[in-house]
N, C-alpha and C positions, 0 to 999 in steps of 0.2 A: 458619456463613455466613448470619446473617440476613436480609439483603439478599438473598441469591438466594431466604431461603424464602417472603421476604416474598412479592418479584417473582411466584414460582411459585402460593403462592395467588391470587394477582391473574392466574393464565393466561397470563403475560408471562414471556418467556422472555429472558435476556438478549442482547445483542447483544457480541461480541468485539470489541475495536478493538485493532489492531497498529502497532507500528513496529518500526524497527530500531533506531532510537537517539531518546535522550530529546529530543530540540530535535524530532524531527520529528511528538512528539503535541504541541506548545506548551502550554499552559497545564489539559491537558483534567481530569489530576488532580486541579490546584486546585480547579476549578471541579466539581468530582467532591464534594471535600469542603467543600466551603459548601454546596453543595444538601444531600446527603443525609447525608455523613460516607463516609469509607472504609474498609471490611476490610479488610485486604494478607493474603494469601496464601499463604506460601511456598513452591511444590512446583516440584521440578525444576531448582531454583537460582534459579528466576527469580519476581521479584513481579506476583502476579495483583492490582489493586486493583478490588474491587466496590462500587458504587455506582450513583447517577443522575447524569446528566449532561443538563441539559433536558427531563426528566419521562422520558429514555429508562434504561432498566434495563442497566446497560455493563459488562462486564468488561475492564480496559485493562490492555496488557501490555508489555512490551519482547520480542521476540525476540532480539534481538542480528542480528551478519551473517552471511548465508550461507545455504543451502538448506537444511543440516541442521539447522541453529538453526531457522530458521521453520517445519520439516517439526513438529519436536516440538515446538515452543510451540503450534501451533494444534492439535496433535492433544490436548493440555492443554487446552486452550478446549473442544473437543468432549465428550472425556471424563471432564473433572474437575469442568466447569462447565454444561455443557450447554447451547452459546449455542443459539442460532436459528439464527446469519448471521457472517460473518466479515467485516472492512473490515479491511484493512492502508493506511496511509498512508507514503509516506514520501516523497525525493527518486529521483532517476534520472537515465542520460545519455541525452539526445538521442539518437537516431541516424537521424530520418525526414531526409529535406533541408531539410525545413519546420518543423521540432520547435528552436525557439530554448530560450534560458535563459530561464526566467520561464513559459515554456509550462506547462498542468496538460495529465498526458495522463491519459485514466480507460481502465483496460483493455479490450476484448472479448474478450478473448483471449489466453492467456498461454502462456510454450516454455521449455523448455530450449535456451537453444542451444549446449552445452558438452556434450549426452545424446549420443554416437555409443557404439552398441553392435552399428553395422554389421561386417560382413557379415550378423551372424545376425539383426539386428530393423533395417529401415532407417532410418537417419539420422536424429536427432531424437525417435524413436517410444520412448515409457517401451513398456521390453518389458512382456510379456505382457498388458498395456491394450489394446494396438493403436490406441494415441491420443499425437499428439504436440503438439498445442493442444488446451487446456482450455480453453472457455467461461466467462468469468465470468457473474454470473447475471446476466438482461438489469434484472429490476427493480431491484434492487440499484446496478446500475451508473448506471441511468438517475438514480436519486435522487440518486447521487453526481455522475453528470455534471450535475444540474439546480442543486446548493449550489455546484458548483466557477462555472458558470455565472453564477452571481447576486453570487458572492464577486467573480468578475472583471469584471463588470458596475457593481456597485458601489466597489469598490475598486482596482482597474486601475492607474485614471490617478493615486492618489495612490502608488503603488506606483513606477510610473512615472517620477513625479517625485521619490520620494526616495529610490533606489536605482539611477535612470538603466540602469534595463533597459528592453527592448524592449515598446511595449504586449503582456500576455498573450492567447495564444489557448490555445482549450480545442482537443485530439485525442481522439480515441477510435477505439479500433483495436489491433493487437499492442504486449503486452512481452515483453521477451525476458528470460531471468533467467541468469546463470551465476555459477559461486563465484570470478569474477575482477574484478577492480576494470579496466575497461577504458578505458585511456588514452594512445590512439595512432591518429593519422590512419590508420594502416594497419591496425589491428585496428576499426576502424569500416568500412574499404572491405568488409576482407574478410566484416564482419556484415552489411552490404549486399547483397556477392553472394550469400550465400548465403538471408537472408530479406527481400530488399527492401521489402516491408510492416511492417517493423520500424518502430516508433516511439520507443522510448524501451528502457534496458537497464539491469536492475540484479540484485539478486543473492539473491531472496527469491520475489518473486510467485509464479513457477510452482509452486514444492517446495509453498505454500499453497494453490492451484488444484488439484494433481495431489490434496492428502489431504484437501481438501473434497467435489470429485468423488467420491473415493472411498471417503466416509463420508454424501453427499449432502446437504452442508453449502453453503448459499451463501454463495455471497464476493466481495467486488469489491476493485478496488484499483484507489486513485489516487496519482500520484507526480505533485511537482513539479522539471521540469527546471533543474537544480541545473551541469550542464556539458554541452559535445555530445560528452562521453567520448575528447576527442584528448588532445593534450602538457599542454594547459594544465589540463586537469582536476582535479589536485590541489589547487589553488589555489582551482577558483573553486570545485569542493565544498565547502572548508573554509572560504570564506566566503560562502557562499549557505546553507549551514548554520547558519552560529552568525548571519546577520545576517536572515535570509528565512527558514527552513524553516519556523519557530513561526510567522510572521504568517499562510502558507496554508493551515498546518492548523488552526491558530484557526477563520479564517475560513473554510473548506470542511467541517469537523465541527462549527463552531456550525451553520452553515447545516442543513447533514444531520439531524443530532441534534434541531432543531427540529420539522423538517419529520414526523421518526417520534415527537417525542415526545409 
């Protein structure tokens, strides 16, 4: 892996970048290999590709869906790679009142909401932590919230006009993760009662929060909202996906990746 040995003589330690599915790093690859060229990887089934990406030193990966896929991909990033920092990118459901389609939410905070291992540890809490919101890193997040920021600053209204969604706003505040694809006015009520600070829901961030903490790795994670997770969700995921996902991760990790690189 010359690329990483290179990086590490130079004291730069790489940077992880995640998704779940290949639309939602857009173009970051390519752009991986013009600049510097890529090594791919194979461990664990999954491809690691190391590179530069905007002068930044990146390991970019897929995790695939679900909390166990992203537990052990980024525990891979930690100990195979030795990033610095972890960013996972992808889409998510709505669920704040205010959290429309088109919305970028950037985490502070990230849960299980699917962990009951009540009576014996309460509700939500990963036993023996005694922690049931993991903090994302505040500097981390802010960088990301500062490119998602500028992404929608500068590119909004044309966004706007040629997708006929609602102009974007930036959130920042809870996600909530579980291994369920949620899409029903009533499974949104009842995510409501139970963490009404919830902003957005998907199925990946916390299992990556909980093995970052726990290895003292920072991470941030931004999703752009893709559905507000009721009846219709199937539909507009699968095409806010293939039509939007790549244009806001372009534009919120070029940003990013500038700015560190």
């Amino acid at each position: 892996m010359s690329a990483l040995r290179n990086e590490a003589a130079n004291g730069r330690r790489p940077l992880g970048i995640m998704a779940a599915l290949p639309q939602e790093l857009g173009s970051l690859i390519e752009v991986m290999r013009a600049e510097s060229g890529v090594h791919t990887v194979t461990h664990g089934g999954r491809d690691y590709h190391v590179g530069t990406a905007y002068g930044a030193p990146c390991v970019v990966t897929l995790a695939r869906i679900g909390k166990v896929a992203a537990a052990a991909t980024v525990s891979a990033l930690i100990h195979a790679f030795d990033v610095e920092a972890v960013v996972f990118t992808g889409v998510a459901g709505g669920v704040g009142h205010d959290v429309r389609i088109g919305a970028v939410v950037v985490a502070d905070s990230l849960m299980q909401h699917d962990l009951d291992a009540s009576p014996l540890f309460p509700r939500f809490e990963v036993p023996l932590l005694g922690i049931a919101r993991f903090a994302a890193d505040s500097a981390l997040a802010a960088q990301l919230a500062a490119a998602a920021g500028r992404f929608i600053a500068e590119e909004g209204a044309a966004l706007v006009q040629r997708f006929a969604i609602e102009t974007p706003q930036l959130h920042r505040g809870l996600i909530i993760s579980g291994d369920q694809f949620v899409a029903s006015a009533a499974a949104v009520a009842t995510l409501r009662a139970a963490l009404p600070d919830a902003l957005a829901v998907e199925m990946e961030g916390a299992a990556i929060a909980q093995v970052c903490h726990e290895y003292g790795v920072p991470c941030a994670i931004v999703r752009t909202v893709s559905d507000t997770a009721d009846a219709h969700a199937p539909a507009s995921f699968t095409t806010f996906l293939t039509e939007l996902a790549g244009t806001y991760s372009n534009g919120i990790l070029t940003r990013f990746l500038q700015a560190r690189g």
